[in-house]
C-alpha positions in Angstrom: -88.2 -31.2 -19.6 -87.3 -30.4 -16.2 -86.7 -33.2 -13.8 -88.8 -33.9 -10.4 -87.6 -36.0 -7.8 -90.0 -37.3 -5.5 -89.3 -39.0 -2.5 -92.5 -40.5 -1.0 -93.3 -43.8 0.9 -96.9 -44.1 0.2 -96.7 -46.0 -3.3 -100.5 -44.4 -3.8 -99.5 -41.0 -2.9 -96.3 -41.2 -5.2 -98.0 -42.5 -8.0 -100.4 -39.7 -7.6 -97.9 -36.9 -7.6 -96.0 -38.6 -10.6 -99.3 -38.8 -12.4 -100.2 -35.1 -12.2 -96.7 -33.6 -12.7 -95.8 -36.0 -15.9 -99.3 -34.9 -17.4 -97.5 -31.1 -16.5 -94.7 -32.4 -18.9 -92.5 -33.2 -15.4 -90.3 -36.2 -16.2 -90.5 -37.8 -12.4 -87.6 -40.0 -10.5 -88.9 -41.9 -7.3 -87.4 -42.8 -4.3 -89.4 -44.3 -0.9 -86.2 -43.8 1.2 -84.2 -40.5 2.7 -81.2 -42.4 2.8 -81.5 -42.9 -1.0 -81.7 -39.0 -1.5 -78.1 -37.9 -1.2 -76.3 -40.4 -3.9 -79.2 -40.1 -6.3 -78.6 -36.3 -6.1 -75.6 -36.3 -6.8 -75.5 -39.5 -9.4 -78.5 -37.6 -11.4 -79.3 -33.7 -10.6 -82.7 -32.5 -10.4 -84.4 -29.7 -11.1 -86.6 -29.9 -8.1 -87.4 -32.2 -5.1 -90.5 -33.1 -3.2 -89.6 -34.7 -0.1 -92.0 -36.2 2.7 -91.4 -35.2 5.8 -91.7 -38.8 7.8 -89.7 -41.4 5.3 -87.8 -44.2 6.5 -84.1 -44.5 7.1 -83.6 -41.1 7.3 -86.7 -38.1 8.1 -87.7 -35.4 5.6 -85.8 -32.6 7.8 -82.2 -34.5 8.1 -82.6 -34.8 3.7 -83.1 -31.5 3.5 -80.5 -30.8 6.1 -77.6 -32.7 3.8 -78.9 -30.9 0.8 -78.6 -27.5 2.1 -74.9 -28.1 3.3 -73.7 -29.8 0.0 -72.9 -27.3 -2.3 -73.7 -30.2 -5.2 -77.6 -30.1 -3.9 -78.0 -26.4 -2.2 -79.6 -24.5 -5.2 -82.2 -26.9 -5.2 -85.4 -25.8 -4.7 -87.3 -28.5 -1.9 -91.3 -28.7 -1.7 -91.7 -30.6 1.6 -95.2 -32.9 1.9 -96.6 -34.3 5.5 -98.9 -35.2 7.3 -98.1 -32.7 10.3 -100.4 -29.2 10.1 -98.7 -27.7 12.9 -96.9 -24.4 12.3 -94.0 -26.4 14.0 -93.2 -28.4 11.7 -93.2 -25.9 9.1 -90.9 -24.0 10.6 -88.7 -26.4 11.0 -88.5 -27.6 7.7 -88.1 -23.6 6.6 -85.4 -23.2 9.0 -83.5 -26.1 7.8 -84.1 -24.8 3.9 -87.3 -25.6 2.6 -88.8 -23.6 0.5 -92.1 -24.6 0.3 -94.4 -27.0 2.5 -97.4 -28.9 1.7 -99.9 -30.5 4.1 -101.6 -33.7 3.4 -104.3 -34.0 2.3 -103.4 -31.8 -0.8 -104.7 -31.1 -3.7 -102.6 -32.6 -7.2 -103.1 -29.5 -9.0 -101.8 -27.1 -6.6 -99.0 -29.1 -6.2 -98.1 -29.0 -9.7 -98.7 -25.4 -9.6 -96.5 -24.5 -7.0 -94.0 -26.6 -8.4 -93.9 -25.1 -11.7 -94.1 -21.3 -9.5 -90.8 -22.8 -8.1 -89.1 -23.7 -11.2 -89.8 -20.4 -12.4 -88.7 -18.2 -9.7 -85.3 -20.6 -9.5 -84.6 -20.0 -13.4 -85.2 -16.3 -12.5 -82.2 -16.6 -10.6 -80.2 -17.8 -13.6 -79.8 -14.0 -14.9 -76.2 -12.8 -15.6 -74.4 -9.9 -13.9 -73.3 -9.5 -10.6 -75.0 -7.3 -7.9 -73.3 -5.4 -5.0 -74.4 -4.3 -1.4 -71.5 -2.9 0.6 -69.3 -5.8 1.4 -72.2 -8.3 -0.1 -71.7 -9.4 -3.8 -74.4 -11.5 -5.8 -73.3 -13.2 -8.9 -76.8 -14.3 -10.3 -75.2 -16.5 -13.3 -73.4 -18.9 -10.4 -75.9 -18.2 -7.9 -73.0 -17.1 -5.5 -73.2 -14.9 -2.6 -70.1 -13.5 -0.7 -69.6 -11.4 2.1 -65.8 -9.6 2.1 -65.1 -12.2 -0.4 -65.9 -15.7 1.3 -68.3 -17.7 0.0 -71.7 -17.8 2.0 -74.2 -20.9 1.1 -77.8 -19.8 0.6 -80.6 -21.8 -0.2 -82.7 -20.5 -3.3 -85.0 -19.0 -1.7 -82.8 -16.9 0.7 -81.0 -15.6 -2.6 -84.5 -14.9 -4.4 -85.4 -13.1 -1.4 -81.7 -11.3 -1.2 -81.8 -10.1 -4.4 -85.6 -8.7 -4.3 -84.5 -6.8 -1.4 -81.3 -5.2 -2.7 -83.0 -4.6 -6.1 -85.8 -2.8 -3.8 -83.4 -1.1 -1.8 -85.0 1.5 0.4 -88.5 0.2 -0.4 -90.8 -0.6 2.3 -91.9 -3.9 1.5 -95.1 -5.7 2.9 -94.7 -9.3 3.7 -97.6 -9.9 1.0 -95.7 -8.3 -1.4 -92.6 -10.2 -0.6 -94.5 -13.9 -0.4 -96.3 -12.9 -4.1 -93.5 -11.5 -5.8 -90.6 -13.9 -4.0 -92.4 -16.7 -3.9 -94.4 -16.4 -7.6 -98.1 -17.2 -6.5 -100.4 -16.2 -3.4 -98.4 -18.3 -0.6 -101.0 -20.4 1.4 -98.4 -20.8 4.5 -98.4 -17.3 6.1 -96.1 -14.7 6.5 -94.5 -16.4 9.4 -92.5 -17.7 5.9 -91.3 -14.2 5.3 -89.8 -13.7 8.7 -88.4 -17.3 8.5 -86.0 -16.2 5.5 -85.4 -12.7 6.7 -83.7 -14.1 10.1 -81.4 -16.5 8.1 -80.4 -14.0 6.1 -79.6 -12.0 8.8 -77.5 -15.0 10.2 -75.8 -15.7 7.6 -74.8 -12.3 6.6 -74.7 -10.4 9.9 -74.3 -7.1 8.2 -78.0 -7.1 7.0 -78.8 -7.2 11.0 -79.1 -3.4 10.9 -79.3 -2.9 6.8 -82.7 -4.7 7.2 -84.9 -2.8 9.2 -88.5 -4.4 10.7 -91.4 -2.5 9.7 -93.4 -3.0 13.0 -96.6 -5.6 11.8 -95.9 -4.5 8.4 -92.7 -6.1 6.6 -89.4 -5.0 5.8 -87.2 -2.4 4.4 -83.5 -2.8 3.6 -81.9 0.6 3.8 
């Protein structure tokens, strides 16, 4: 049964969300604090967390922040929920590791749906073997990724979307393509999301500045 934390402050919205995904077959922790997120984390893993963006103590974007640079928490995927429509905001929370983002007022059902298209593509990632790019090695059984042999931290999403590429290697791949195949379902957030990833990755592991070539208003293509 795989396990959802949701951190919410609204008592009605969080009982809401708790509803829907135990009737999924979700067994659901609660929290109503960010500064709670951390030790509970690490005290009891979960499969999944869905994080509010304005909590108190400690905001949506700073959570997500300390989860991406623990390498206890990094793997796990994050579906943030707020308030804020703006595009942002959901930048922001992308940039800092999201890897999905849900405006109020949402529907339950989607929710529950993206969360299990989540859970999915993570356990995708669970495959043994390890890949090889160059100087880039992908061990998909420890979700790993190393450049020259060091250790670089990806979120899941930026390893999904690593290993789609390098498994599509010399592809010319559509941004729709990438959002329904990386991201499991028709992706309601634009393809601003695809660009998003594709620059981190390129931070992160600067030798995919020139392997990933822009496909001008198209997508991508790594070479």
């Amino acid at each position: 049964m795989p396990s959802i934390l949701v951190v919410e402050d609204d008592p009605d919205i969080a009982n809401l969300i708790a509803h829907y995904l135990e009737k999924a077959g979700h067994e659901v922790k609660r929290l109503t604090s960010g500064t709670q997120v951390m030790a509970q984390l690490r005290a009891v893993p979960a499969d999944l967390v869905i994080l509010d963006l304005m909590l108190p103590g400690m905001d949506g974007l700073l959570v997500c922040q300390a989860m991406r640079a623990d390498s206890a928490t990094a793997a796990i995927p994050v579906i943030m929920l707020t308030a804020r429509g703006d595009e942002a905001d959901r930048v922001a929370g992308l940039e800092l590791g999201a890897d999905d983002y849900v405006t109020k007022p949402f529907s339950p059902k989607e929710l529950v749906a993206r969360v299990a298209a989540r859970l999915r593509r993570h356990a995708g990632a669970t495959t043994t073997g390890v890949v090889r790019y160059g100087t880039i090695s992908i061990d998909a059984e420890r979700h790993i990724v190393t450049l020259d042999g060091t250790e670089v931290k990806l979120t899941a999403k930026e390893f999904l979307l690593l290993q789609y590429l390098i498994q599509h290697r010399g592809r010319v791949l559509s941004r729709d393509v990438l959002l329904t195949d990386v991201w499991g379902y028709q992706y309601t957030g634009g393809t601003r999301t695809v660009d998003v990833h594709i620059r981190r990755l390129r931070e992160k592991l600067p030798v995919l500045n020139e392997a990933i070539e822009t496909v001008k208003q198209f997508g991508y293509k790594l070479v």
